[in-house]
N, C-alpha and C positions, 0 to 999 in steps of 0.2 A: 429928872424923868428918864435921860439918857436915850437914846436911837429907837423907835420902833422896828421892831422885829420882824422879817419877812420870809416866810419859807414858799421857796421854789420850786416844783416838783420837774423834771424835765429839764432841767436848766442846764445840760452841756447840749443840749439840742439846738435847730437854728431858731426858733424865737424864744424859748428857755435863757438861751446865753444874751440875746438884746435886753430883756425885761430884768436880768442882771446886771445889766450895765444903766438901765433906766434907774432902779432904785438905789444903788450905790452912788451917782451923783446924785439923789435927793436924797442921802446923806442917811441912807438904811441902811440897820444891821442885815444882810442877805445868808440865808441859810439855803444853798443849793443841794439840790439832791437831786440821783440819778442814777440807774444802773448798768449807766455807758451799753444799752443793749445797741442803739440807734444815737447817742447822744458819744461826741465827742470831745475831751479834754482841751485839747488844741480851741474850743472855741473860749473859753473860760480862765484860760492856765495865766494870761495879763490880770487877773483878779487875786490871784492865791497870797500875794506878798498882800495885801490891804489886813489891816487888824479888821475892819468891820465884815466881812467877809470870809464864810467857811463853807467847805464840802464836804457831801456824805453822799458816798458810794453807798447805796441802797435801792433795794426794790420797793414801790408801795404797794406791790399785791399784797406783800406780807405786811406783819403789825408794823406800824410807825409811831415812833415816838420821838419828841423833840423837848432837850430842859428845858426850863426856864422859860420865861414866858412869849408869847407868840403873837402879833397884832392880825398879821395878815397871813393867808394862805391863797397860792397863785398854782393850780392845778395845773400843766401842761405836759407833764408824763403821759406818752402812748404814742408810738408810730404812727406816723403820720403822713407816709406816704406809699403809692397801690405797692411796689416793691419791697417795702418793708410788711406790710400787716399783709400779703398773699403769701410772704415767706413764715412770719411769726402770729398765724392766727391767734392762736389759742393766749396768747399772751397780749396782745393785741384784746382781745375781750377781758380779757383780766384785768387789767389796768383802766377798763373802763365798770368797770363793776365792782370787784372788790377792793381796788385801787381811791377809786371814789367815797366807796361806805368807808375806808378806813382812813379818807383828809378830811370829811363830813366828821365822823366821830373826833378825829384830833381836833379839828374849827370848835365842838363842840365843848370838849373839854377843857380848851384855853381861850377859849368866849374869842375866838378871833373871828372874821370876816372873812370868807372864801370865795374869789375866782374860778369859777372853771372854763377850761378853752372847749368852748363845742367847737363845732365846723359847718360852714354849708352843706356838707354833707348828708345833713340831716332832712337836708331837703331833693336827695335823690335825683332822680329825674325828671327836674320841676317840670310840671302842664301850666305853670305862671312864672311871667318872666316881666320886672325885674321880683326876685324874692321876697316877701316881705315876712315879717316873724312869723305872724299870724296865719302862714299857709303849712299847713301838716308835712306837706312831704308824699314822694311818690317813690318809696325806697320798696328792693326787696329784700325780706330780710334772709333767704337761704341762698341767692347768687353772691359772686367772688368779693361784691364788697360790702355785704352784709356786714360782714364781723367787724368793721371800722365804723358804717354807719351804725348798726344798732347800739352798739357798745357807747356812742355818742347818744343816743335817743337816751339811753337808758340811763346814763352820765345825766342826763338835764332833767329825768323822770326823777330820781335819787335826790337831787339836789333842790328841787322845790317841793318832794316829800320833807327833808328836812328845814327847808323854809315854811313850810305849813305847821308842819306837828310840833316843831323844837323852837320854835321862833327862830332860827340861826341864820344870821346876814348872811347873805347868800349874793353871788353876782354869775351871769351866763354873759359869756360873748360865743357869737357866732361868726367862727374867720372863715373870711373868704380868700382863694387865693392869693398868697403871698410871696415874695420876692425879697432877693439882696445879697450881700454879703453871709458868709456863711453857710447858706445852701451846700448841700452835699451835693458835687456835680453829675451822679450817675444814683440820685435816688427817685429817679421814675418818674419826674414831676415833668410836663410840657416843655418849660424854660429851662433848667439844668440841660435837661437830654439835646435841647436844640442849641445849646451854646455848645457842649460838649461834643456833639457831630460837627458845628462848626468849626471848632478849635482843633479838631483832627482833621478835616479837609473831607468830612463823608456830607454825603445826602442826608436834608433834613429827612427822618421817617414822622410820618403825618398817617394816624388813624381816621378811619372813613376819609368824607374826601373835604375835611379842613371847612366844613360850614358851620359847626359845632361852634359854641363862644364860651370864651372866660372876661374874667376880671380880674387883673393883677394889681395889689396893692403894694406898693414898697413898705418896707419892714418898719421902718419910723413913726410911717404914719402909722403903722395899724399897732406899734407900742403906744403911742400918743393915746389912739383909743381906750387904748385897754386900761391904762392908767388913768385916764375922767373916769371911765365906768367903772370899776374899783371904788372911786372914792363919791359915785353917785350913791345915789337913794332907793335906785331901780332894782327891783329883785327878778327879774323875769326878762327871758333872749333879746338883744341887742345884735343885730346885723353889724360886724367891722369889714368894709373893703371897699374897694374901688367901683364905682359904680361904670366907670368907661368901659366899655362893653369889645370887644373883641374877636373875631374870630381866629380861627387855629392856624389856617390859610395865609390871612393880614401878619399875622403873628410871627408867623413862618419868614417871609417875605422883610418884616422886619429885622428879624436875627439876620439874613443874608445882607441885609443893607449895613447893620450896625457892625456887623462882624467882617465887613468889607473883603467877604468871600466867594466863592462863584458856584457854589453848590445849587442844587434845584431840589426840588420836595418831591418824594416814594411817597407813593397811599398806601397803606394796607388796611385789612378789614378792621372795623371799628370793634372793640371790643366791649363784652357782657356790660350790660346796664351805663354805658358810660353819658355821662349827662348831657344833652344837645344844648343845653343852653345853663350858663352861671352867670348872674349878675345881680348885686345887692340892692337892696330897695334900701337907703340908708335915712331915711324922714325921720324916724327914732335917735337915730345918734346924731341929728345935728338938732335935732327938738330936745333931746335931754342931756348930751353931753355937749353941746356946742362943736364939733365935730365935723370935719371931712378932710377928705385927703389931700396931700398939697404939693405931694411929690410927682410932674409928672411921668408918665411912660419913658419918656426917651431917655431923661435925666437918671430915674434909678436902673434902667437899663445898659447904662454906662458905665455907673458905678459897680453893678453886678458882673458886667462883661471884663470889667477890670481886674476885680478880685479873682475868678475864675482862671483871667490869664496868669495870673500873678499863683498859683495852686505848682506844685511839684510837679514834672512832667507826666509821672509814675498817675498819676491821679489822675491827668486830663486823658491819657490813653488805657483808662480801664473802662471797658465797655458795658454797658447793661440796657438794651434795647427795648425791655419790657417796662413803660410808661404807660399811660393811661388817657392822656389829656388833661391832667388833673391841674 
């Protein structure tokens, strides 16, 4: 029978590159793709000597074709954080649209089973808290972060048209804030941007004034999810993350403890549509995947703050102030 075959879309990115290292020890043949626009080599490059393991420098907006046969397809191509898709809209929607219809048509023509990574996102700025699948979203779709949300909406509209019409196994996860090793430390996200002020000796900057909440899941676990739900029976969104709720404030407070530095936290104005409240309703993924997270806060916070110090100097003192609270 020999290896089941898995193609990666995304996969020099930071959860691209874990989900490759997830199927390679269960002992997949792993076909990474990516066209290093947001995704970096350096995350992947301990893989390239493996025989069961290849790379393909490629866009999926354009055709994609892959030989030989294909069991699984794991969609995570698309920028994914406010700094990258406010810089690269237009491709940023692309990858969720025509990007989609053409891992949808490949699933389809090699009978495989396809993943795709939604995002909480799709649920805007929720009037229900904690999220659960079943709530629509209170997204706009023409403010600054329309072209990530929609482009996700439309991604999960796409893939259960072809679960309905084509019969094609289809799977939706919907991640919620995520953490770890690999993060790019100045790609606009809450935790990058607050480790990286603190590793250069600035003030945390904190949009509105830090009442706003997240939920950070470390990266393990929310592989772990994503690997049950792949190989569940569920065709329709599953919530993946952390249901410990947080605020931006707490959060803030936290990096200066961990990072055993003396900086204090800047407000500035909160920006366009940024969500007051994220946090996962997760009863579906422990009712169908057996599932929750099990890394806590402090623990993959550590290990994150590690790796970060552990980064070339050159990197922890390049600046980029424009995050979101995402």
């Amino acid at each position: 029978m020999g290896r089941k075959r898995v193609l990666i879309t995304g996969a020099a990115g930071f959860l691209g590159s874990h989900l490759c290292d997830r199927f390679i020890r269960e002992d997949f043949h792993v076909i990474a793709m990516d066209n290093l626009i947001t995704g970096d080599l350096r995350n992947i490059e301990h893989l390239f000597k493996l025989e069961n393991f290849e790379f393909c420098h490629h866009d999926v907006s354009t055709y994609v074709n892959v030989p030989g046969k294909l069991d699984y397809i794991l969609h995570f191509a698309s920028p994914a954080s406010p700094i990258d898709y406010l810089k690269i809209p237009i491709q940023t929607l692309k990858v969720g649209s025509l990007g989609i219809h053409n891992l949808l048509g490949l699933a389809r023509k090699k009978n495989a089973r396809i993943l795709i990574a939604s995002t909480s996102e799709v649920y805007g700025d929720p009037t229900v808290n904690p999220q659960p699948e079943e709530y629509w979203g209170n997204v706009n779709p023409v403010g600054p972060r329309g072209v990530y949300d929609e482009a996700k909406r439309f991604q999960e509209a796409m893939t259960m048209a072809y679960h309905t019409f084509h019969g094609l196994e289809t799977r939706i996860v919907r991640i919620f804030n995520t953490y770890g090793p690999r993060m790019r430390l100045n790609d606009g996200r809450v935790l990058p941007a607050f480790i990286g002020q603190a590793l250069r000796g600035e003030d945390l900057t904190v949009f509105g004034d830090g009442s706003q909440t997240r939920s950070f899941c470390y990266v393990d676990d929310l592989v772990e999810g994503i690997y049950r739900l792949l190989f569940s029976d569920y065709a329709l969104p599953v919530n993946i993350g952390n249901p410990d709720e947080i605020t931006i404030k707490q959060f803030g407070e936290e990096i200066i403890k961990l990072t055993g530095t003396k900086q204090k936290m800047v407000f500035e104005p909160l920006p366009t549509d940024d969500p007051k409240q994220r946090r996962p309703d997760i009863t579906k993924a422990k009712a169908l995947l057996g599932w929750e997270p099990k890394v806590d806060r402090a623990k993959g916070l550590k290990i994150t703050y590690e790796y970060f110090k552990s980064l070339p100097e050159q990197e922890i003192q390049h600046k980029d102030f424009t995050y979101y609270n995402k």
